[in-house]
Steps between C-alpha positions, in 0.01 A plus 500: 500500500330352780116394574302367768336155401084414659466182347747227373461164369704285305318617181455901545529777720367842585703795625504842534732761359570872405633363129216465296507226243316415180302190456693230298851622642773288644632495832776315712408504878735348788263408741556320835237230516337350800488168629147416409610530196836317455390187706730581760682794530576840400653579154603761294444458148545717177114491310463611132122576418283762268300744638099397469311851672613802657269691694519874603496524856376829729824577644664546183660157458414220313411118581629256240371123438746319293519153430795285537673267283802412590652474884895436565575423841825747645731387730498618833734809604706408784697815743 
């Protein structure tokens, strides 16, 4: 499935998304991350983290804060 993340940092993030999830679940993201946060430059990584609040939003989709704990860095695709 996909989301649409609002805030990122090396320990969490927040994103929005038709699934809805329950609090306490798992999740596996793949998430590009930006070079503020890398020290440098762009990466993708794959993020395992548990889902700490979900919150019901007006358009019918949902906006989940989960913490993560545990980042792999991906290499990069080439074409």
């Amino acid at each position: 499935m996909t989301a649409q993340s609002r805030d990122l940092s090396k320990g969490g993030v927040f994103l929005y998304t038709d699934h809805a999830f329950e609090t306490g679940s798992t999740l596996e993201l793949v998430l590009m991350l930006p070079a503020e946060l890398t020290g440098g430059e762009k990466q993708w990584v794959c993020c395992q983290g548990s889902v700490v609040r979900v919150e019901k939003e007006a358009g019918g989709g949902f906006g989940v804060a989960a913490k993560l704990e545990s980042m792999q860095a991906l290499p990069e695709l080439t074409s």
